[in-house]
C-alpha positions as CSV (number, residue, x, y, z in Angstrom):
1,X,22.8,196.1,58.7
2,X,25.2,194.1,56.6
3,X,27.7,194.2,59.5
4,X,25.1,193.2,62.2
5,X,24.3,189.7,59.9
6,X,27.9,189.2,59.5
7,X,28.6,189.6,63.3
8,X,25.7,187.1,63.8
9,X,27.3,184.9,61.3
10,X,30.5,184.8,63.3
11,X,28.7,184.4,66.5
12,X,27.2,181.0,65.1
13,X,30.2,179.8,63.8
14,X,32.4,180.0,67.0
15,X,28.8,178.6,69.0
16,X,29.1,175.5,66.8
17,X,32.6,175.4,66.9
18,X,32.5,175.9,70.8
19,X,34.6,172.7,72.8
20,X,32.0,170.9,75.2
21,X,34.3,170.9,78.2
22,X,32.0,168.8,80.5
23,X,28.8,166.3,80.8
24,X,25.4,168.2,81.4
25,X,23.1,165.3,82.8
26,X,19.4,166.1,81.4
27,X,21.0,169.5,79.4
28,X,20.7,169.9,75.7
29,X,23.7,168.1,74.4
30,X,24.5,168.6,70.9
31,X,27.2,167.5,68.2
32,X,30.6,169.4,66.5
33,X,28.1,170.9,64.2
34,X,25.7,172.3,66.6
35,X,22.8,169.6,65.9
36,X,20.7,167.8,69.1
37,X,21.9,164.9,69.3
38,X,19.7,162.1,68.5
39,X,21.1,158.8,69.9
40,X,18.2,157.5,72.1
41,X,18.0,153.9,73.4
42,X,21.6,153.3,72.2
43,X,25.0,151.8,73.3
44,X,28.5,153.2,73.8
45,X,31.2,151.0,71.9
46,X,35.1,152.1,72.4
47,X,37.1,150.7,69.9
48,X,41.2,151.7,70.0
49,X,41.2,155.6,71.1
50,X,37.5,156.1,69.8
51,X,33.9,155.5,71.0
52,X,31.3,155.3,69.2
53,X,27.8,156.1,70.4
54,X,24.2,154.6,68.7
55,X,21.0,155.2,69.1
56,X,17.4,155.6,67.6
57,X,16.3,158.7,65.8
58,X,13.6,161.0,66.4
59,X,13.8,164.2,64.4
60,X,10.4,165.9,64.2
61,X,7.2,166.7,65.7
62,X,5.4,165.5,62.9
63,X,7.4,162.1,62.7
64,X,9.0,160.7,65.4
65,X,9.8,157.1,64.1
66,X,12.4,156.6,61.7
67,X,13.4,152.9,62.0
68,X,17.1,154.3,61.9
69,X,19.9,154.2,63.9
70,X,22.7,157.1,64.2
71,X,26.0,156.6,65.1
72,X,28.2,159.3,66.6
73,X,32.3,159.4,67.4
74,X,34.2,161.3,70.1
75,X,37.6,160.4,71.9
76,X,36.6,162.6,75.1
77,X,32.8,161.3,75.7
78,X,32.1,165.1,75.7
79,X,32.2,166.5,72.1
80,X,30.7,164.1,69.5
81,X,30.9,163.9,65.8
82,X,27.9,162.8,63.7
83,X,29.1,160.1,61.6
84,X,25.5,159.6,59.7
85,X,22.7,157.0,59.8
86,X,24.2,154.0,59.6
87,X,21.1,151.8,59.4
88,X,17.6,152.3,58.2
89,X,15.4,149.4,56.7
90,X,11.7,148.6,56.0
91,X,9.7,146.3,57.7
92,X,11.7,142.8,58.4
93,X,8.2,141.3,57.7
94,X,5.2,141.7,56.0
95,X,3.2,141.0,58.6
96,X,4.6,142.9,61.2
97,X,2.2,146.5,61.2
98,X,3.4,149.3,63.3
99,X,6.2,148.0,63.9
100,X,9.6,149.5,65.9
101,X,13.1,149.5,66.0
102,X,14.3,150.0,69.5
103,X,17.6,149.9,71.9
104,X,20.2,149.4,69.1
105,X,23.5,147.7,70.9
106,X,26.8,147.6,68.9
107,X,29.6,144.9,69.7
108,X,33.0,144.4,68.1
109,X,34.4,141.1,67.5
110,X,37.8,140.9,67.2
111,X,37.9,137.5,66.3
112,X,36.2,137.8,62.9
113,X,36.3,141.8,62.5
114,X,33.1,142.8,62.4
115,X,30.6,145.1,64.3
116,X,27.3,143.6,65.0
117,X,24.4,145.1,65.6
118,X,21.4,143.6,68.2
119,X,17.9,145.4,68.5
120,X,14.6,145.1,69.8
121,X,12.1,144.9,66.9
122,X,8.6,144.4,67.6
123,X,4.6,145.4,66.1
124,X,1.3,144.9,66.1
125,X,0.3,141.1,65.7
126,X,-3.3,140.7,65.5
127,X,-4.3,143.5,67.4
128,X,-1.8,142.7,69.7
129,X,0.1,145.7,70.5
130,X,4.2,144.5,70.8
131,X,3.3,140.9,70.2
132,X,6.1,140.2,67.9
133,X,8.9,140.5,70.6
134,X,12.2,139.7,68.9
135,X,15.6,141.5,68.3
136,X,17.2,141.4,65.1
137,X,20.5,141.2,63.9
138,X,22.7,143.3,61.4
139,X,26.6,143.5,60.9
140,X,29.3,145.6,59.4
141,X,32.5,145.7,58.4
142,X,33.3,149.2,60.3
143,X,31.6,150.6,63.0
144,X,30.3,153.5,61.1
145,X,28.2,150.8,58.6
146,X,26.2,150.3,56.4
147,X,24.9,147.8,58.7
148,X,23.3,145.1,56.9
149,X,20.2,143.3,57.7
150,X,20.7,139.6,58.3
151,X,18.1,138.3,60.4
152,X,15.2,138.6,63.1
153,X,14.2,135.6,65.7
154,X,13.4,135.4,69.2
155,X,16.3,134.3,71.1
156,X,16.4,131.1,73.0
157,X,12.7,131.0,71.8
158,X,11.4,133.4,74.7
159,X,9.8,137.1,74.0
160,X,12.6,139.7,74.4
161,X,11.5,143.5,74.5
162,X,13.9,145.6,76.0
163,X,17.4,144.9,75.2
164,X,20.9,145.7,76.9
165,X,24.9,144.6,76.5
166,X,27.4,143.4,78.3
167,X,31.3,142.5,77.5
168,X,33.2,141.0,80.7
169,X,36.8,141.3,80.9
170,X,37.6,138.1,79.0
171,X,35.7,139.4,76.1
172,X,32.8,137.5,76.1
173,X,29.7,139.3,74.9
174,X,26.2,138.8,76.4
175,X,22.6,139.8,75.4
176,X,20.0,140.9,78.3
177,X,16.4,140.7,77.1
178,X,13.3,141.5,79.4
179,X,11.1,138.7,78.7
180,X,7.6,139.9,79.5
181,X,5.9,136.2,80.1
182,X,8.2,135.0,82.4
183,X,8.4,138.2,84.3
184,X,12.1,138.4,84.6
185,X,15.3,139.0,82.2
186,X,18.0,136.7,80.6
187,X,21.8,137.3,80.8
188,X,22.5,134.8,77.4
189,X,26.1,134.4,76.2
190,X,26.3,134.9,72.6
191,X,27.7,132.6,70.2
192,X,31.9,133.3,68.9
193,X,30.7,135.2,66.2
194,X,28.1,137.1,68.0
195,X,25.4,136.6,65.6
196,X,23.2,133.9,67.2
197,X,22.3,133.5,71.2
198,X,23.9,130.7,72.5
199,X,22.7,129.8,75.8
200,X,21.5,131.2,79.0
201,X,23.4,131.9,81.4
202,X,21.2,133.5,84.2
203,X,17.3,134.4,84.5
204,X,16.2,136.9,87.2
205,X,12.8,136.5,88.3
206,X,12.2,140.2,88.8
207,X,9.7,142.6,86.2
208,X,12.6,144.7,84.7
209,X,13.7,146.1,81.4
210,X,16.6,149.0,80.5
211,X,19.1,146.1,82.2
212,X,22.8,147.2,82.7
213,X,25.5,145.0,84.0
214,X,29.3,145.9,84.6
215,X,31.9,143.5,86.3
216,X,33.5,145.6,89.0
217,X,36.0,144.6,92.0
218,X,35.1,141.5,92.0
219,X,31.2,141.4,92.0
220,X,28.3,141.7,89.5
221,X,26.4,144.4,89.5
222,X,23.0,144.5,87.5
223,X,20.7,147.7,87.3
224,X,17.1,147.7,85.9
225,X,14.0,149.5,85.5
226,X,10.1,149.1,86.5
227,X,7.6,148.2,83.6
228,X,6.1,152.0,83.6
229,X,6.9,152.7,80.1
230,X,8.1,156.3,79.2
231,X,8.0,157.1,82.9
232,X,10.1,157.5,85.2
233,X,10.9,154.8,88.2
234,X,13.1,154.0,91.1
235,X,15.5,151.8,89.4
236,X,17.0,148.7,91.4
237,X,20.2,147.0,91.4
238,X,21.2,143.8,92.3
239,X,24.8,141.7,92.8
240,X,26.3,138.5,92.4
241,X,30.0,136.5,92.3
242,X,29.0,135.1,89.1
243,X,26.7,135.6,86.3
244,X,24.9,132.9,87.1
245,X,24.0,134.2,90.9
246,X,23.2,133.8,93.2
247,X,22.1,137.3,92.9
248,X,20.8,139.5,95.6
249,X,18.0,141.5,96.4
250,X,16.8,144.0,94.8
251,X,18.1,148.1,96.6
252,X,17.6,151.1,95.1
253,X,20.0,153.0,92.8
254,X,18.7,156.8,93.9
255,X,16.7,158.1,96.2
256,X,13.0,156.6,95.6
257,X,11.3,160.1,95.6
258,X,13.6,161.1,92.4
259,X,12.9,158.1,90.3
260,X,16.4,157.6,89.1
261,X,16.5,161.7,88.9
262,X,14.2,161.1,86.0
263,X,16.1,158.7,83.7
264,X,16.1,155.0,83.1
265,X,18.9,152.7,83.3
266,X,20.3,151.0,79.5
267,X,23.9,151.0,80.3
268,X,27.1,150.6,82.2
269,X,30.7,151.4,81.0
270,X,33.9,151.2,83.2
271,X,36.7,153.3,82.3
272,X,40.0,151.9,83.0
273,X,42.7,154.2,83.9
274,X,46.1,155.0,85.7
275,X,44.6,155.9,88.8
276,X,41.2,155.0,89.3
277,X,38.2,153.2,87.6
278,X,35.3,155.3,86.8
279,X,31.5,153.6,86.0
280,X,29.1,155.3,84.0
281,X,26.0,155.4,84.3
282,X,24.3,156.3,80.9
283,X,20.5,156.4,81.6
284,X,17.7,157.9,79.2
285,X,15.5,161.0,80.1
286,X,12.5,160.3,78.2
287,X,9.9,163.1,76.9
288,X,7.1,161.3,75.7
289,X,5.1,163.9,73.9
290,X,8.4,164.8,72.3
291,X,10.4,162.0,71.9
292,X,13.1,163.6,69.5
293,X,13.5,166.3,73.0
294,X,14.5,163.3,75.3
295,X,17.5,164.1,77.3
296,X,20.5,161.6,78.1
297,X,21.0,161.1,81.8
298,X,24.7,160.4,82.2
299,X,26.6,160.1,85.7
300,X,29.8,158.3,87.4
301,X,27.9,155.7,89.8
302,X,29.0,155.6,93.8
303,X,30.3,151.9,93.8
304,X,32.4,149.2,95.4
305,X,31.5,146.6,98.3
306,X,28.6,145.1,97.0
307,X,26.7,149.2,96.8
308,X,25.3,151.0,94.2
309,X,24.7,154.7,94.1
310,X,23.9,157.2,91.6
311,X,24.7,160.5,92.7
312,X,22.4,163.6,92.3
313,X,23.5,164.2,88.5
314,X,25.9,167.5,88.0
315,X,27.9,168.6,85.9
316,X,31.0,166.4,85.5
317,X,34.4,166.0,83.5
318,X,36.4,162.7,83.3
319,X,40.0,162.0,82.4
320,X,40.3,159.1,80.0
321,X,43.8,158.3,80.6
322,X,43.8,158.5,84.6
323,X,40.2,157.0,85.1
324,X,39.1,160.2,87.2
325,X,36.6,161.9,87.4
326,X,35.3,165.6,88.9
327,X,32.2,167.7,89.2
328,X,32.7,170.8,86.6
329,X,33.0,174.3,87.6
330,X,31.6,175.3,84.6
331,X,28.8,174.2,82.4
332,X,30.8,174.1,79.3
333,X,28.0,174.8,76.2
334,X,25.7,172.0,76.4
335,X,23.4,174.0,78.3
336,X,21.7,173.6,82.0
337,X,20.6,170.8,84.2
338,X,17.0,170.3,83.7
């Protein structure tokens, strides 16, 4: 018996040990120390050799709404290291009840040094389910934190729910915000230190949240999602010259029938190499009965000319110094498609 429990020891040591050697969209994905990983919501920031991925935290059946944000670190996008929770706070106000910390986004400003964190925060305002509508703002001095709280407002004045990121070549940073009353979402420049919202510089009139931009070949290509909530919808894309339009119609990213293979748009991240540019798509699988279960839907994107496609989501492998990309043979260990 003593031998049989020390085999099973060594088994889980070289399972947590075990190299993830390619992307499972929708599989169970978890870090170097064998842990799900709980980044939901978040943002990918690449900094030198490193990214760094954030997201919100749900850890148990019992309570599945920390008001924390994780922060993980990989230098393959495959195998992540759980650098700790590197914000958690109380209530920014006392009358905020119920309130929730959502969509945490992470930028880097070189100029001053520090890492800036923008969320969605909102709560219950007299009876008013999410009638509080603002993001709030925290900031570091490394990007694994302590992020510190510094403020909560509603930028440019106007409701903002869902939140996404954008940095365009020249290194100018951009909130998008969903803005519920207006039925459409802002692209806003923010200001040279990044913590205040300058000044828009687009509104789309279209009922969408989980927006995504990327600047590639030329053209600017915007993905977003139906108001459905935790489910699932055909997400839409749009393009433009400039930021500023005028943008197109809106197409579908996938196949209606699949709504987005069950995942919702929050970001877009173009890899750079030697031979080729590769897009992400990082999308979230949502499990709404068991949020902390929710998968992370992450696939190269089909895209050039003014189209948008995102491929039935495989297995997948990239190379971060040549920019390509290759559906996997194998599975690697972060389990099956689901």
């Amino acid at each position: 018996m003593k031998y049989l429990l020390l085999f099973g020891a060594l088994l889980c040591a070289l399972d947590v040990s075990a190299q993830n050697t390619s992307i499972v969209p929708g599989g169970v994905w978890r870090d170097t120390e064998g842990h799900q990983i709980q980044a939901h919501g978040g943002s990918i920031l690449h900094v030198g050799e490193a990214f760094y991925w954030y997201g919100e935290v749900y850890q148990s059946p019992r309570d599945t709404v920390y008001h924390r944000v994780s922060c993980y670190s990989s230098h393959d996008l495959m195998n992540w290291t759980f650098r700790g929770y590197v914000f958690q706070m109380q209530s920014p106000d006392t009358a905020l009840h119920d309130w929730v910390l959502e969509r945490p986004k992470v930028y880097h400003n070189a100029r001053t040094g520090k890492y800036v964190m923008y969320m969605h925060l909102d709560g219950r305002i007299e009876k008013r389910d999410y009638g509080y509508a603002e993001v709030g703002v925290a900031v570091s001095d490394a990007p694994t934190g302590p992020f510190r709280f510094v403020r909560h407002f509603r930028p440019l004045g106007q409701e903002s729910r869902d939140i996404g990121q954008f940095i365009d070549d020249d290194g100018t940073a951009y909130l998008i915000f969903e803005d519920r009353f207006a039925m459409g979402f802002h692209i806003a420049k923010l200001s040279p230190d990044y913590m205040d919202v300058e000044r828009d510089v687009a509104f789309i009139h279209q009922p969408m949240e989980g927006g995504a931009l990327v600047h590639y070949g030329g053209l600017y290509y915007v993905i977003g999602s139906a108001l459905t909530g935790w489910t699932p919808n055909p997400n839409k894309y749009a393009t433009a010259p400039s930021l500023s339009g005028p943008w197109s119609t809106f197409r579908d990213v996938a196949p209606p029938a699949t709504n987005t293979y069950r995942s919702q748009s929050g970001l877009m991240m173009k890899i750079v190499g030697t031979k080729a540019t590769t897009v992400i798509f990082f999308g979230d699988r949502w499990n709404a009965d068991t949020l902390w279960d929710s998968r992370y839907v992450w696939m190269p994107l089909r895209i050039g000319n003014g189209t948008l496609e995102l491929p039935e989501p495989r297995p997948w492998t990239i190379d971060l110094t040549t920019g390509e990309w290759s559906e996997s043979a194998t599975h690697g260990v972060t389990g099956s498609v689901k």
